[in-house]
C-alpha positions, 0 to 999 in steps of 0.5 A: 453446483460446487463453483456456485457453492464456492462463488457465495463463500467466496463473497461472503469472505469478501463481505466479511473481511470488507466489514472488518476492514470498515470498521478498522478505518471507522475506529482509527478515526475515531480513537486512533490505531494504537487505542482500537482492540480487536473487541472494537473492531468485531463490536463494530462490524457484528461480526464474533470473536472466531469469525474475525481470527478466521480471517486475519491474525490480530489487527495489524494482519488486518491493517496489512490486508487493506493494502493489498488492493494496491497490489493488483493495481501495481502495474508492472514495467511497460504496461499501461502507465508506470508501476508508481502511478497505480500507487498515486491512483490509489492515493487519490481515489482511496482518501477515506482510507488515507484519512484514516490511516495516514492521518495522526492517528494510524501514522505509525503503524500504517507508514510503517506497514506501507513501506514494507510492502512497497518495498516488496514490490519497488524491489521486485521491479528493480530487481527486474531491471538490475544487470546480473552482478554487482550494480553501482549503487546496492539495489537495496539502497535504491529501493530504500530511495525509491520508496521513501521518495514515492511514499514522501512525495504522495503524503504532501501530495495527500496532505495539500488536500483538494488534490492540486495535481492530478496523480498523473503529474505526480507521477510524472514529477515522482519519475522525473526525481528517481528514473535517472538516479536508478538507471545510474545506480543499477549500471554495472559496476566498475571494476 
């Protein structure tokens, strides 16, 4: 009886958060990021001022937590397609939320929440590979290039709209620009 009790609260978290979630995208079409309120938000999915601070701390907690599907969909190194090519899929079956966020509206505070989350999990991957000690180009620099180029690469690909490539080509291209920079850059120094 206890799992069957957590089990609803757990889809009733899920719900409410998707609502909220909803309702952030609706309102940064709308009106755009900077301009949408907490008030907004909890106006537009009916939901009161507690339940949505029980979830998340402000609109920016919320704006970080929708990104976090991508993190499950990041694939680690070796598994079925590479870790980069999670990213693209997601771009491509997620183009409400790309509209909405990285369209002139939500740009900046979305970008901005993007890069740092992908470059938490671009650099645990590298990290991953890095030989121990030092490596010829800082495995932060490499992250930094990895990211920007992942991120620069799927907006255009984004923006070209009607997608012309399949997320597969993306990535391959995407793979074929950085895999040989960060295999030279994460050889062992010289000394």
């Amino acid at each position: 009886m206890a799992q069957l009790a957590t089990g609803k609260v757990d889809r009733r978290v899920r719900r409410t958060r998707e609502l909220l979630r909803r309702a952030l995208l609706e309102l940064i079409l709308e009106k755009g990021y900077a301009r949408v309120t907490v008030q907004d938000i909890i106006d537009r999915a009916d939901v009161g001022r507690s339940t949505f601070y029980a979830h998340f701390r402000d609109k920016d907690d919320l704006l970080a937590y929708g990104l976090e599907a991508l993190r499950s969909a990041f694939v680690p190194a070796g598994s079925e397609g590479s870790p980069s090519l999670a990213v693209f899929e997601h771009f491509r079956e997620s183009q409400e939320v790309w509209q909405a966020m990285a369209g002139r509206r939500g740009a900046d505070a979305f970008a901005r929440q993007l890069h740092e989350f992908l470059t938490e999990l671009v650099g645990e991957q590298l990290r991953a590979r890095a030989p121990h000690g030092p490596t010829r180009v800082p495995v932060d620099a490499l992250v930094e290039f990895a990211v920007s180029t992942m991120i620069g690469l799927g907006m255009r690909w984004w923006r070209m709209g009607e997608e012309p490539y399949p997320a597969q080509e993306v990535d391959r291209l995407y793979l074929q620009l950085t895999e040989p920079a960060i295999e030279a850059g994460l050889r062992p120094a010289e000394r």
